[in-house]
C-alpha positions as a printed Julia matrix, in Angstrom:
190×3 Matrix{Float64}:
 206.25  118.71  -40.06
 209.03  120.44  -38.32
 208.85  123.1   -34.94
 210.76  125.63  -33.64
 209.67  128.0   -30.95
 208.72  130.61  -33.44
 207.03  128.77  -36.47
 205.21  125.07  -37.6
 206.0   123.75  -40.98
 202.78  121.95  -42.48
 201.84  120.37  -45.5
 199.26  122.35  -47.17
 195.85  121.23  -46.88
 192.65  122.95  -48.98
 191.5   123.21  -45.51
 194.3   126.93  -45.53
 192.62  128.5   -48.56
 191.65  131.6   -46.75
 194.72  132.3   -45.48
 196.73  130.76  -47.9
 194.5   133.46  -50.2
 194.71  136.26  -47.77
 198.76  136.02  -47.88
 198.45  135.52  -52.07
 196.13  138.51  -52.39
 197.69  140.94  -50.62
 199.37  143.66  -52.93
 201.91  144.56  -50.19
 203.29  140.84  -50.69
 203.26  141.56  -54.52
 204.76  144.94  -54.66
 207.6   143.77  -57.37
 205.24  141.77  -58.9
 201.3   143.02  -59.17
 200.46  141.23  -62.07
 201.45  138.01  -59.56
 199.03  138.58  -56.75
 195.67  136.28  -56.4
 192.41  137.73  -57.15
 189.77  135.18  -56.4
 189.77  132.26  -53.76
 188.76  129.86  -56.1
 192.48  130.31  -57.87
 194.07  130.2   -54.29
 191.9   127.03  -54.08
 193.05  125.41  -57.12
 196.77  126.38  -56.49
 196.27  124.68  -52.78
 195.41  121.55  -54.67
 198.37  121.19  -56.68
 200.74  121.69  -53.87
 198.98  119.22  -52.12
 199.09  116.91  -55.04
 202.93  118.04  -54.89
 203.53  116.73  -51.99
 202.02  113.27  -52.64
 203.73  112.83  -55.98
 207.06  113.9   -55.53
 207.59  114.02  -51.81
 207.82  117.33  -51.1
 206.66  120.78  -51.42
 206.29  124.2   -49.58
 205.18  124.33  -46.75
 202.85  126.33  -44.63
 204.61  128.21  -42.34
 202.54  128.8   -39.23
 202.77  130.86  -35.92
 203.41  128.43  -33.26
 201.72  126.68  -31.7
 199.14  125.72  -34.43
 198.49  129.71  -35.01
 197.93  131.17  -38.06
 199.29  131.29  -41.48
 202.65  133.42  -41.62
 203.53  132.39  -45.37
 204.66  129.2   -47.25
 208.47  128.59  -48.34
 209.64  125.2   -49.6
 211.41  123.34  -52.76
 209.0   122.35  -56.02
 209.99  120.33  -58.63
 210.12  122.21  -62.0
 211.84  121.81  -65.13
 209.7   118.38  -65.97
 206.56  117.33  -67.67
 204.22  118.03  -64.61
 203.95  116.81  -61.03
 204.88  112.99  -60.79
 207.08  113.26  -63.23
 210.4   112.04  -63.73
 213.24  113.81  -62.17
 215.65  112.5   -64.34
 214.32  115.2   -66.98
 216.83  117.42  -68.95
 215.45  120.52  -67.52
 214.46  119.37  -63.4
 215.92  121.61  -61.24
 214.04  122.03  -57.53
 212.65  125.86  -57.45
 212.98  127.32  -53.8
 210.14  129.83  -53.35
 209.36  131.92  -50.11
 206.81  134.34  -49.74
 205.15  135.86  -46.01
 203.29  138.32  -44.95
 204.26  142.01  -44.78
 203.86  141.79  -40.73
 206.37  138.25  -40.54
 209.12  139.55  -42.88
 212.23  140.48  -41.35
 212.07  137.68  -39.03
 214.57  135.71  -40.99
 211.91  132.96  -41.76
 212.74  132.84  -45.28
 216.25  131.66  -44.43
 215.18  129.48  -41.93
 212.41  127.87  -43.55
 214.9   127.68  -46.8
 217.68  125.86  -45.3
 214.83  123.19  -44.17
 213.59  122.69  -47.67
 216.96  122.79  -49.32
 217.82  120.16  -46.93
 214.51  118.03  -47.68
 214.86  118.36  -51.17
 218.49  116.81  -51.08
 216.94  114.08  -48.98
 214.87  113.44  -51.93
 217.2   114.0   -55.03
 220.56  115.57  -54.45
 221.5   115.06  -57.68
 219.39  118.15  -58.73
 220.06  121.59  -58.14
 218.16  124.14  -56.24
 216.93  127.03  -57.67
 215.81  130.26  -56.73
 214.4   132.82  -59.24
 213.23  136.41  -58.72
 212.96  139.62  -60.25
 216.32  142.26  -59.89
 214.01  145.0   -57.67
 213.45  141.9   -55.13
 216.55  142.95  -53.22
 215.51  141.08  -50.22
 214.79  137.87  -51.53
 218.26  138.03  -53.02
 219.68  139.09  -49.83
 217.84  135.89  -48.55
 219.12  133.63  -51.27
 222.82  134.79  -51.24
 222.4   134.12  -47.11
 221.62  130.06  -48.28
 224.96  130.19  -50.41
 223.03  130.41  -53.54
 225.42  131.93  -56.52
 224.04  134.16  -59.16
 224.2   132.48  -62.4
 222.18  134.45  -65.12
 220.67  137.96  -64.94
 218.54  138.86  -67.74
 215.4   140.5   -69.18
 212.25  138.65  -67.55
 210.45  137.48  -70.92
 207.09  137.62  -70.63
 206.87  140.25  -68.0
 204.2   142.57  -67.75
 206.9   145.45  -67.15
 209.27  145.14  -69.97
 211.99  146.76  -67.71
 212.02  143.7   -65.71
 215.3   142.03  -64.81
 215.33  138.26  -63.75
 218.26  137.03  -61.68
 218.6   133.09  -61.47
 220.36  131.66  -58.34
 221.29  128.81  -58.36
 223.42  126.09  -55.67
 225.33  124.72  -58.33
 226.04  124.91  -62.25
 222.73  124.77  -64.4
 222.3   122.53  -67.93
 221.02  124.53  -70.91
 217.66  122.8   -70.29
 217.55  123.51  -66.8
 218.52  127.68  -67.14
 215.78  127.5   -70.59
 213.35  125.9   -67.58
 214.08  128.69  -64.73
 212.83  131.28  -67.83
 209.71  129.86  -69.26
């Protein structure tokens, strides 16, 4: 767990489901990406459980990003690993890459949390295997979370139709800290 004056980084715990679901679910967090936003706690649940099964199999995860001290919920930003068989697995896979995600609430953007909270898990997640790149994925309209990425040093390295989108307008842009293998650009677009 890390502090500042402003935020608390936690592990994620089922016991944050209704926040955790209460960030997920609201459509102002999902504006350039409705078809992304949680509609039921028991899926909020469920995704709560895998992170913290995350955590426990391959050492890190996002974390919980809380008003401090010990307030509530503000979002959850951190490194997963992706690009493998599923959680535990080996991260000497083809395709690993870790995926840096952010997302916080309408009233905590603009704080510059993101970045923060990003150069933390960039740095954990080269504690744990620097020999893998980190990734950050997002749709083209997301200007801020690009702005946000490009902050971290991140370098554009594919821009693209998002396959599988419900909008078929949708543009994916894949940051990346490094070059990416064939397996692990096919893994940032599945």
């Amino acid at each position: 767990m890390g502090q500042t004056p402003d935020y608390v980084l936690d592990r994620p715990s089922v016991d944050d489901v209704d926040q955790f679901f209460a960030v997920d679910s609201d459509p102002r967090v999902w504006t350039h990406l409705p078809s992304g936003r949680l509609t039921d706690e028991e899926e909020a649940e469920a995704i709560l459980v895998r992170l913290v099964s995350q955590w426990e199999l391959d050492g890190i995860g996002p974390w919980m990003v809380r008003e401090a001290p010990g307030g509530d919920i503000l979002g959850h930003c951190g490194c997963s690993l992706r690009g493998v068989a599923g959680p535990g697995a080996s991260r000497g896979t083809p395709g690993a890459f870790w995926n840096l995600g952010y997302r916080f609430r309408p009233e905590a953007q603009g704080r510059g949390l993101a970045t923060a909270v990003s150069r933390d898990a960039i740095a954990a997640a080269g504690d744990v295997d620097p020999d893998l790149p980190v990734v950050a994925y997002l749709l083209e309209v997301n200007t801020a979370s690009a702005v946000v990425a490009r902050k971290l040093g991140l370098e554009l390295v594919h821009r693209a139709p998002d396959v599988g989108n419900p909008d078929p307008a949708a543009i994916r842009l894949v940051f990346a800290d490094r070059e990416l293998t064939a397996d692990q650009l096919d893994a940032t677009l599945a």
